[in-house]
N, C-alpha and C positions, 0 to 999 in steps of 0.2 A: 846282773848281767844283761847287758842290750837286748840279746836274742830273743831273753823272755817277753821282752816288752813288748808293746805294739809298735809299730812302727811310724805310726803317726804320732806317737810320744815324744821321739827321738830327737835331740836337737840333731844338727846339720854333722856338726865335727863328728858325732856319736855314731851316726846313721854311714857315714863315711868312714872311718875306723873300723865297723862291721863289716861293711861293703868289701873294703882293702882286705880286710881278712880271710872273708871265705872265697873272693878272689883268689886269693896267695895258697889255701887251702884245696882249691881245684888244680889250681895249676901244677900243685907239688904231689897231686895225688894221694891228696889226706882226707879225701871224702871217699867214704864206700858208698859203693851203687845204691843200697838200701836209704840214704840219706841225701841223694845228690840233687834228686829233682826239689824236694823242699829248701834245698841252700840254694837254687836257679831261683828256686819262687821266690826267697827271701831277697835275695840280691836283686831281683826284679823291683821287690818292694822297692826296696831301699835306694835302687837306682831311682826312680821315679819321685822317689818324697824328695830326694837330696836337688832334684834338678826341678822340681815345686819353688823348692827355698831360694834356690838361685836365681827362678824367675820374679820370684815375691818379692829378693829382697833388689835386683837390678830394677825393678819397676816403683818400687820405694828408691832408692838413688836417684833414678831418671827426672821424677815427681821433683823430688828436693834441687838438682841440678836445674831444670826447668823454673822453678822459683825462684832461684836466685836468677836468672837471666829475662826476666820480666820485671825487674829494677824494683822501683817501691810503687806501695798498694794504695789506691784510693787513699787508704786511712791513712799513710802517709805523707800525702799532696794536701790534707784537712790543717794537716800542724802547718802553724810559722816559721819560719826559716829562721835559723839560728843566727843569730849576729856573732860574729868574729870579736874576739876579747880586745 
């Protein structure tokens, strides 16, 4: 079960599917007082790792988008140009 885990374990989908859960679990009033502020903390977590991921992986995107819009590399300009058949 996710819960057990640490949170930093979690992949993204995982960490969010828990998330969604004890979300839906407050809202419907399926957490008793004695257990509420640990599924705040939890959700806490989770919100924060899940929106980690999202920075990590738009800033890996960006990276790769940027690369390709910087055309070809040094070591690219070193080759001969290819003659046409």
């Amino acid at each position: 079960m996710a819960a057990d885990r640490p949170v930093e374990e979690l992949g993204f989908e995982e960490a969010r599917a828990e998330l969604e859960a004890i979300v839906a679990a407050i809202d419907h009033g399926d957490v008793d007082l004695d257990t509420l502020s640990a599924k705040v903390a939890r959700a806490g977590a989770l919100l924060a790792h899940c929106r980690a991921r999202i920075t990590a992986t738009r800033a890996q995107v960006e990276d790769l988008v940027a690369s390709f819009d910087e055309g070809p590399s040094e070591k690219d300009d070193a080759r001969p140009a290819e003659e046409p058949f």
